[in-house]
C-alpha atoms as one frame of an Amber mdcrd trajectory, in Angstrom:
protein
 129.392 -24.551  29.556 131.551 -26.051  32.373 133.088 -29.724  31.622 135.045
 -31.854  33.906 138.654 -32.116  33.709 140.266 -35.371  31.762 139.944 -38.300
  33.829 139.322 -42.274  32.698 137.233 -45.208  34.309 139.092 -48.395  34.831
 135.518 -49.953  34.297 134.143 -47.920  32.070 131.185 -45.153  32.346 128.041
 -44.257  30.980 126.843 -40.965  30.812 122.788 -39.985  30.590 121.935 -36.662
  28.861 119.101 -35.945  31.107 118.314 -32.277  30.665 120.216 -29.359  28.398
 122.777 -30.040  25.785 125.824 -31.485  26.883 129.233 -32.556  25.239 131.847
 -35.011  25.555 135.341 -34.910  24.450 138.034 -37.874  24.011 141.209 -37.583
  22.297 139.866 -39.887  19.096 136.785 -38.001  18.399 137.594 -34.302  19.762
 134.624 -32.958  20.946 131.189 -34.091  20.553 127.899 -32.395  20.990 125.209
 -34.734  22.475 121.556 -33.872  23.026 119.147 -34.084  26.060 118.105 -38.052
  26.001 121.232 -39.707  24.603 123.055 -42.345  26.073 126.949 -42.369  25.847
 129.408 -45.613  27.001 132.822 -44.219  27.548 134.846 -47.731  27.508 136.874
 -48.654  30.095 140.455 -46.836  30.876 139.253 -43.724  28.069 140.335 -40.914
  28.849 137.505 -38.347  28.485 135.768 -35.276  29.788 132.056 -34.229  29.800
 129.870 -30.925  30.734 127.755 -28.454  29.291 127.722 -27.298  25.895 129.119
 -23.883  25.343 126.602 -21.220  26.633 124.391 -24.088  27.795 123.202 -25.480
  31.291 123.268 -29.583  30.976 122.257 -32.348  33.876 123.802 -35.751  33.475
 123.641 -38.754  35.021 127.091 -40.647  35.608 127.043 -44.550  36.225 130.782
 -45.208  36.719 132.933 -48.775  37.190 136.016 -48.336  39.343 137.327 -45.367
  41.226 137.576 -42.095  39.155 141.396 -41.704  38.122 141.601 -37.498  37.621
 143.987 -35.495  35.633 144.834 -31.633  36.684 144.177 -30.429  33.456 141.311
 -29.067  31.425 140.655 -29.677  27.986 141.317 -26.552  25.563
């Protein structure tokens, strides 16, 4: 069940479920659930988090433009 903190892309990211269920949160759509297989484009400067489903293990695979820009907080 862990997630990242909020952070954003200045190019944009895409995000590979490759094993588990995962999830992805952004401040339009909340959280989202997103099975093993999907493919998710986070647009560029979006802020966003991603991890594990609650209760669930998750791999994904991160192809990210730019240089990471990190928030210190977690989403609730």
């Amino acid at each position: 069940g862990a997630v990242t903190f909020w952070h954003l892309h200045p190019g944009g990211q895409q995000l590979f479920v490759v094993h588990g269920e995962a999830r992805v949160g952004t401040e339009a759509d909340g959280e989202v659930r997103i099975a093993q297989g999907t493919l998710v484009v986070c647009p560029p400067n979006e802020r966003h988090w991603h991890g594990a489903a609650p209760g669930n293990d998750a791999t994904l695979l991160a192809v990210t433009w730019g240089t990471t820009q990190w928030e210190s907080t977690a989403p609730e």
